[in-house]
FIKE-85963 format. One record per residue: x, y, z of N, C-alpha, C in turn. Coordinates in steps of 0.001 Angstrom, whole numbers, always signed. Layout:
# residues N
R     n_c1     n_c2     n_c3    ca_c1    ca_c2    ca_c3     c_c1     c_c2     c_c3
R        X        Y        Z        X        Y        Z        X        Y        Z
...
***
This chain:
# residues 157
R     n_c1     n_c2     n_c3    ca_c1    ca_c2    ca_c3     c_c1     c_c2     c_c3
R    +7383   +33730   -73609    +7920   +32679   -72797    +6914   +32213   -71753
R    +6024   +32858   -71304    +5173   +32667   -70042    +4157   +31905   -70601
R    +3687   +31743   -72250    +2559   +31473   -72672    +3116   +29485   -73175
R    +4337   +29779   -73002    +4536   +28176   -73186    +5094   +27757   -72025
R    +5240   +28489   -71029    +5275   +27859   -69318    +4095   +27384   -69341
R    +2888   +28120   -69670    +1350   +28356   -68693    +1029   +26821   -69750
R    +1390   +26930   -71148    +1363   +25886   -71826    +1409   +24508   -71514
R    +2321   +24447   -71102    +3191   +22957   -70467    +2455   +22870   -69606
R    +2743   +23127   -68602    +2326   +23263   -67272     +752   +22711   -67488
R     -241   +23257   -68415    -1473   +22759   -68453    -1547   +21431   -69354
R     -225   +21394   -70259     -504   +19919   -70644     +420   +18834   -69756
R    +1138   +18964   -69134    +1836   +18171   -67789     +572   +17601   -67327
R     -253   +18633   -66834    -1407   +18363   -65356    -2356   +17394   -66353
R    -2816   +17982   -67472    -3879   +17017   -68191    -3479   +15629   -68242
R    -2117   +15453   -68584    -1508   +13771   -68650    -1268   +13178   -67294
R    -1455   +14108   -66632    -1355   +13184   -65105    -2790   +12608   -64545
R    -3687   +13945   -64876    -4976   +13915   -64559    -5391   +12304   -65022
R    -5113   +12673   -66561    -5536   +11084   -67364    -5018    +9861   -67227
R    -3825   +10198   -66509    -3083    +8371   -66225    -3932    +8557   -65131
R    -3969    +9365   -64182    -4944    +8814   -62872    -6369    +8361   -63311
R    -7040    +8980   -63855    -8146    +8406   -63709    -8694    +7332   -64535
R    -7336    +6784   -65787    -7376    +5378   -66060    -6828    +4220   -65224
R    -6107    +5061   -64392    -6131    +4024   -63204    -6882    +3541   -62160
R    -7488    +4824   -61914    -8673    +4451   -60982    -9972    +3784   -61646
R   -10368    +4181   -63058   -10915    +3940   -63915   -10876    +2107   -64012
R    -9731    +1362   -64246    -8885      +29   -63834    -9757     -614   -62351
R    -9272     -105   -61271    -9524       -5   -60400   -10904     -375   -59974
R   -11873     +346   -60017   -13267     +273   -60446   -13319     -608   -60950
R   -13380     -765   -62279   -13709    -1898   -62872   -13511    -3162   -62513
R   -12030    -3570   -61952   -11925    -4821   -61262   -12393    -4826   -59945
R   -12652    -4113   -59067   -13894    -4052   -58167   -14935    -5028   -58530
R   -15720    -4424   -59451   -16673    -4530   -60303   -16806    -6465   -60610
R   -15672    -6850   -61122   -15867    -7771   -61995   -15482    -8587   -60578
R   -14696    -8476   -59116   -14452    -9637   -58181   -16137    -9372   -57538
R   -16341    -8031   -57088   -18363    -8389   -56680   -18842    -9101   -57552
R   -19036    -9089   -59073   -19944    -9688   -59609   -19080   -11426   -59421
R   -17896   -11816   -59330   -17716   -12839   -58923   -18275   -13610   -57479
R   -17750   -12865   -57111   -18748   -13336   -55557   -19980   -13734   -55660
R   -21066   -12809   -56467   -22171   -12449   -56403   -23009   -14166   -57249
R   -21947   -14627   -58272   -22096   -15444   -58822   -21690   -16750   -58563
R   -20614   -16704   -57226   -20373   -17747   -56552   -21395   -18130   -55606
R   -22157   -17363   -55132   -23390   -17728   -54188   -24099   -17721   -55139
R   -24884   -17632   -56245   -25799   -18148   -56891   -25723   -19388   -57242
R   -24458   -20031   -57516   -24236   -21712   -57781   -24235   -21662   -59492
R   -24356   -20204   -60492   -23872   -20696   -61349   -22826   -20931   -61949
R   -22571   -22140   -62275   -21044   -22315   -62606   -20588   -22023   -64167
R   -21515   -22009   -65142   -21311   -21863   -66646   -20691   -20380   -66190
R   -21400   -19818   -65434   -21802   -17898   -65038   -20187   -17623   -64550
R   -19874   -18710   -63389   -18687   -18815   -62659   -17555   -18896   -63599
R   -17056   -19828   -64429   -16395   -20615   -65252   -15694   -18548   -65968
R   -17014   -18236   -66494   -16498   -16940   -67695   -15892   -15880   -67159
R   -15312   -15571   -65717   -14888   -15174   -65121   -12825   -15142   -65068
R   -12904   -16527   -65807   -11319   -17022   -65598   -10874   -16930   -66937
R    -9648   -16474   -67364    -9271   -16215   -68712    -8525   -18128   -68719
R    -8818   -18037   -69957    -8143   -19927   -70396    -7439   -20310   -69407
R    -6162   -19517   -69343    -5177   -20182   -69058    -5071   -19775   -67245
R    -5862   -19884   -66697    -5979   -19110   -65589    -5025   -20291   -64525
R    -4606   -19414   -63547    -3604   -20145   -62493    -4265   -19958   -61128
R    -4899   -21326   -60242    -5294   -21336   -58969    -4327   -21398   -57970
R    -3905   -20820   -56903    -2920   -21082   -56293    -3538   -21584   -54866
R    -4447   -22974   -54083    -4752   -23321   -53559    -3761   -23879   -52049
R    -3842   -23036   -51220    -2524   -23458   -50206    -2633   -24593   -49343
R    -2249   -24811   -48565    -1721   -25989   -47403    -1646   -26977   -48005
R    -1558   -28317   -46905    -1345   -29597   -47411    -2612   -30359   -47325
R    -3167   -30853   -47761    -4327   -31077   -47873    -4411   -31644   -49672
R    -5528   -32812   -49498    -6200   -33164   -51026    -6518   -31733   -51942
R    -6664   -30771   -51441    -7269   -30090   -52277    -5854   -28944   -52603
R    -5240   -28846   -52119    -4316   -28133   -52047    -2924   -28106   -53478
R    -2695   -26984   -53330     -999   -27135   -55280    -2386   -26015   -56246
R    -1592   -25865   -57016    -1570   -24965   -58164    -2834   -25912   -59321
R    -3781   -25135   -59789    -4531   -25819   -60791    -4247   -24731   -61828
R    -4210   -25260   -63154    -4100   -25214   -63953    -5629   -25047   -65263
R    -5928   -24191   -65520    -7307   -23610   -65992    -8933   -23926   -65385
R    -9727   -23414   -66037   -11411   -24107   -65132   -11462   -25291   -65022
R   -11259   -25905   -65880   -11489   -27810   -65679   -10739   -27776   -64248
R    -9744   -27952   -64214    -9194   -28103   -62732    -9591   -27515   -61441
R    -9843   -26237   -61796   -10563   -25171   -60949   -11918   -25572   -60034
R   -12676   -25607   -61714   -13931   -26648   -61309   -13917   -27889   -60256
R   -13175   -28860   -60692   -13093   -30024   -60037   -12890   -30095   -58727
R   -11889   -29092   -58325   -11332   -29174   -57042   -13149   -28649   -56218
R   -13552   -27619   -57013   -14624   -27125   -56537   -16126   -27824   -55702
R   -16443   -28512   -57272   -16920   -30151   -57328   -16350   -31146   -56030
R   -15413   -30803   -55744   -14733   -31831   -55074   -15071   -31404   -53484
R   -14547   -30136   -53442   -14974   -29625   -51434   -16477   -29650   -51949
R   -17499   -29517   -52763   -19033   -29267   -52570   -19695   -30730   -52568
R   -18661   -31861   -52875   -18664   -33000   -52451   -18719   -33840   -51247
R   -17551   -33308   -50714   -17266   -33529   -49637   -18043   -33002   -48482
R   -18663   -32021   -48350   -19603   -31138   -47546   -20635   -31507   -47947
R   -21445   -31681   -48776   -22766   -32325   -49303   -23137   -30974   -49287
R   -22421   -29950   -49989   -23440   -28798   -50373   -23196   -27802   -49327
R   -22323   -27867   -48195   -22423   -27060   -47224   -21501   -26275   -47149
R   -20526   -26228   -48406   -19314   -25251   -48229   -19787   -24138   -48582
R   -19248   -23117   -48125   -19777   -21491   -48635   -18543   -20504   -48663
R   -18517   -19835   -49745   -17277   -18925   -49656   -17755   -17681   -49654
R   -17671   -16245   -48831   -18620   -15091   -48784   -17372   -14087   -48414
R   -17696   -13171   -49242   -16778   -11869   -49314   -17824   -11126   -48193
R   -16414   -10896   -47344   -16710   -10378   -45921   -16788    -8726   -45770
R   -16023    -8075   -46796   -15345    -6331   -46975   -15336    -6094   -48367
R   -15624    -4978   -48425   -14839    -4727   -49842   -13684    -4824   -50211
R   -13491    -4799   -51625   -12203    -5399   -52359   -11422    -4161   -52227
R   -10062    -4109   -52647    -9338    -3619   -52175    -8588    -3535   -53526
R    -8119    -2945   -54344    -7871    -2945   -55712    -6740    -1837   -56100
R    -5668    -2288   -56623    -4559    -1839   -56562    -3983    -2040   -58194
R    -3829    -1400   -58859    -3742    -1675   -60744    -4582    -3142   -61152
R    -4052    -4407   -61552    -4714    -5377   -61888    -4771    -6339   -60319
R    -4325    -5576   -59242    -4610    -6779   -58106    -5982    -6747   -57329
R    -6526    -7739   -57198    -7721    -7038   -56282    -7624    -8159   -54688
R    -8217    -7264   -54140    -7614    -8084   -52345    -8664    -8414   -51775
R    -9563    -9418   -51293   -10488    -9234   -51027   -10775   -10288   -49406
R   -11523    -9956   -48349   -11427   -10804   -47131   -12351   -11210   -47137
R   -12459   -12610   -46725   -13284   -13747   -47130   -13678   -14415   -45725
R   -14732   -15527   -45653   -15143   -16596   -44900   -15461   -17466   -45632
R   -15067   -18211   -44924   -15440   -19538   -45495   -16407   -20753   -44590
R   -17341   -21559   -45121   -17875   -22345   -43607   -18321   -23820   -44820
R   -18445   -24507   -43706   -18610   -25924   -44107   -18314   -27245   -43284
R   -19630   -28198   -43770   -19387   -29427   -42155   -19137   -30607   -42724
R   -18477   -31881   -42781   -18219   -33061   -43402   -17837   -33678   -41797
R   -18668   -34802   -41878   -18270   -36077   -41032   -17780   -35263   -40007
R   -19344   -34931   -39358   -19104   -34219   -37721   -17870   -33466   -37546
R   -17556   -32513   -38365   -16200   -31341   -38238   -17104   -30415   -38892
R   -16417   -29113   -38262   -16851   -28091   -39335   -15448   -27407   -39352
R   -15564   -26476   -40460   -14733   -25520   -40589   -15444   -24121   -40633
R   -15052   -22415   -40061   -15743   -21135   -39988   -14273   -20462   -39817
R   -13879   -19688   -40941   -12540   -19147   -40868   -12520   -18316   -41803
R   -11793   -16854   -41140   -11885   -16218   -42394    -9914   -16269   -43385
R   -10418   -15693   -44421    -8820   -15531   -45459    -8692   -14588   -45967
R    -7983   -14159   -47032    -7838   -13275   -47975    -8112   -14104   -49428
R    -8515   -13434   -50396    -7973   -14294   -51568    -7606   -13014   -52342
R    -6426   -13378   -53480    -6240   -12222   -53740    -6129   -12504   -55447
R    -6567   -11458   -56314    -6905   -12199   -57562    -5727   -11279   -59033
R    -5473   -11616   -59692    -4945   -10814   -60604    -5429   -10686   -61715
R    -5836    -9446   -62131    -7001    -9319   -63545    -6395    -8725   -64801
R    -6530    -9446   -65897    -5616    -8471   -67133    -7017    -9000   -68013
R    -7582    -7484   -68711    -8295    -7729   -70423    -9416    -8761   -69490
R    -9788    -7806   -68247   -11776    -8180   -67555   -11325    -9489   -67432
R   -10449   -10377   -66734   -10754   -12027   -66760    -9357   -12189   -65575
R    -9584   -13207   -64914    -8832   -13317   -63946    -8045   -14425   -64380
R    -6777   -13856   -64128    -5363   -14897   -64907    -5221   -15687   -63441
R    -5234   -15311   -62279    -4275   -15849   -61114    -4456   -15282   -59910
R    -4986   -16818   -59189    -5721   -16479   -57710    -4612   -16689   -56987
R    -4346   -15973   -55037    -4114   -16719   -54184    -5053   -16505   -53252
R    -4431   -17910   -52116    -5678   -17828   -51391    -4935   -18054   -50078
R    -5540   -17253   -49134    -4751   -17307   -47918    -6188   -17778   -46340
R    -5327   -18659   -45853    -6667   -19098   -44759    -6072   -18417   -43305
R    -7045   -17982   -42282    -6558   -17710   -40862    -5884   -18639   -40295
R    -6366   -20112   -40446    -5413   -20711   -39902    -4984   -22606   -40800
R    -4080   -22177   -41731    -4129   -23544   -42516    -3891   -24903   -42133
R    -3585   -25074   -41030    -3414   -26370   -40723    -4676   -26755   -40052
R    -5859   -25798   -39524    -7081   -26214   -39187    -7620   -26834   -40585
R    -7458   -26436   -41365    -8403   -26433   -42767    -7931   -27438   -42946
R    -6589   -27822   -43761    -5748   -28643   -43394    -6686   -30076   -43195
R    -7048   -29792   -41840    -7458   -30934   -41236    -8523   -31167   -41394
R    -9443   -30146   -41223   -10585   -30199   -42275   -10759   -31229   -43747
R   -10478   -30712   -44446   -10363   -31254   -45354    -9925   -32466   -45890
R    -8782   -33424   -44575    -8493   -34612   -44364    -8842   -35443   -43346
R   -10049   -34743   -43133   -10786   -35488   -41947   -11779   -36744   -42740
R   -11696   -37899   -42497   -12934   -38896   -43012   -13838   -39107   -42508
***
C-alpha cells in the first residue's frame, strides 16, 4: 500500500511540476515575442511589424479622436499607423518603458509615447495590453495616462 501512496504522490507532483513549467514556459515566450515587437517597432520595419499580428487580429484604439474604435486586421492597423506617422511628420514614438508582465496568453506592458504636430506635443505614458494565441497577437488594448489630452492631440490642426 505505501508503494502506490509513494507512487501517486510522485506522479501527482510530476503533473503539476509540468503544467507549471508549460506555463511559465507560455509565459516566456510571449515575453519574448512583445520585446521582439517593440524592438521592431523602433526599427520602422513594418513588413517585420505586420508578421507579428495573426490575420484576423483586433486593435482596440481608445478615446475620441480620428484615430480612435476597433480596427479590424494589419491593413487597418497599418493605416491608422501611417496615419499618426503622418500627422507628426515622423515624430511619433512608441517605447516600452518596463518589462512585460505576462500572465497565460496576456502580456501587460507600460509604455510612452511622444510626438509634435502643429506646435503641440504629446509625452504620456499607457499600458498596452496584448493577447497572444499560436506566437501571433489576436488582440490589443491600449490604455493612455490621460485620454482626453491625446484626445486633443490628435485633433489639434
Amino acid at each position: 500500500m505505501k508503494t502506490i501512496n509513494l507512487v501517486s504522490v510522485f506522479f501527482i507532483t510530476l503533473v503539476s511540476l509540468t503544467a507549471s513549467a508549460m506555463h511559465h514556459s507560455a509565459n516566456e515566450k510571449n515575453i519574448i515575442l512583445i520585446n521582439d515587437y517593440f524592438a521592431t517597432l523602433a526599427s520602422g520595419d513594418m513588413k517585420k511589424f505586420s508578421s507579428f499580428f495573426a490575420k484576423d487580429v483586433v486593435w482596440h484604439q481608445p478615446g475620441k479622436n480620428k484615430f480612435s474604435g476597433p480596427k479590424q486586421g494589419f491593413g487597418e492597423i497599418g493605416a491608422m499607423v501611417g496615419g499618426m506617422m503622418q500627422d507628426t511628420k515622423g515624430t511619433f514614438v512608441v517605447k516600452q518603458t518596463g518589462q512585460p508582465m505576462a500572465n497565460g496568453d496576456l502580456v501587460s506592458v507600460h509604455v510612452t509615447f511622444t510626438g509634435s504636430k502643429s506646435g503641440t506635443k504629446v509625452d504620456m505614458t499607457g499600458h498596452d495590453l496584448f493577447k497572444i494565441q499560436n506566437n501571433k497577437i489576436v488582440e490589443v488594448w491600449l490604455f493612455s495616462e490621460d485620454q482626453s489630452a491625446e484626445d486633443s492631440f490628435w485633433d489639434h490642426k
